[in-house]
C-alpha positions, -999 to 999 in steps of 0.1 A, spaced: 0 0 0 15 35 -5 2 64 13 -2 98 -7 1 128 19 -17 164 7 2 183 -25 12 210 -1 22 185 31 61 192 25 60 231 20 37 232 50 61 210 69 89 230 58 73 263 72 64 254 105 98 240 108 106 274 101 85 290 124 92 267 159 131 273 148 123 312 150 103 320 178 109 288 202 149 278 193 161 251 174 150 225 208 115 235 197 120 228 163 131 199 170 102 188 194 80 196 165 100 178 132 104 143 159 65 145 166 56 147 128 77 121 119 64 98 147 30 108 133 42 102 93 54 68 104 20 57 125 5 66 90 27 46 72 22 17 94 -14 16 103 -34 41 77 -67 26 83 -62 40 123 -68 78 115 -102 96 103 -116 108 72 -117 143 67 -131 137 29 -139 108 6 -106 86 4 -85 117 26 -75 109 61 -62 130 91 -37 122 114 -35 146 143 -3 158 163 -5 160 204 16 191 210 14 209 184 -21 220 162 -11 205 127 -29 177 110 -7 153 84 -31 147 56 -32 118 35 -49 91 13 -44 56 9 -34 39 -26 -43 -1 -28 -23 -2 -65 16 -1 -59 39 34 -79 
């Protein structure tokens, strides 16, 4: 199964990266970027755990910090 996360999920990440590194320090940066990836990789290994948000879309929600990762799930292989 491959999981297809939101056209604009990597400029998004990118920005609030960006953002915790500015106004909280790099230790709150960091908080952020290890939550999102333990988040990307709960998708990855359980998709059918998080809700739809639209037909075939999915949310996955992070504790600390108010971001969703949105995604869908792809049966066929790339």
């Amino acid at each position: 199964m491959t999981i297809i996360y939101h056209r604009q999920f990597q400029r998004d990440l990118s920005a609030a990266l960006r953002f915790y590194d500015e106004e909280g320090g790099s230790k709150l940066g960091d908080r952020f970027f290890d939550e999102e990836a333990a988040v990307t990789e709960k998708v990855g290994s359980n998709p059918k755990g998080f809700h739809f948000i639209a037909e075939g879309m999915r949310r996955a929600q992070l504790q600390n910090f108010p971001y969703l990762v949105i995604f869908e799930e792809n049966a066929a292989k790339l």
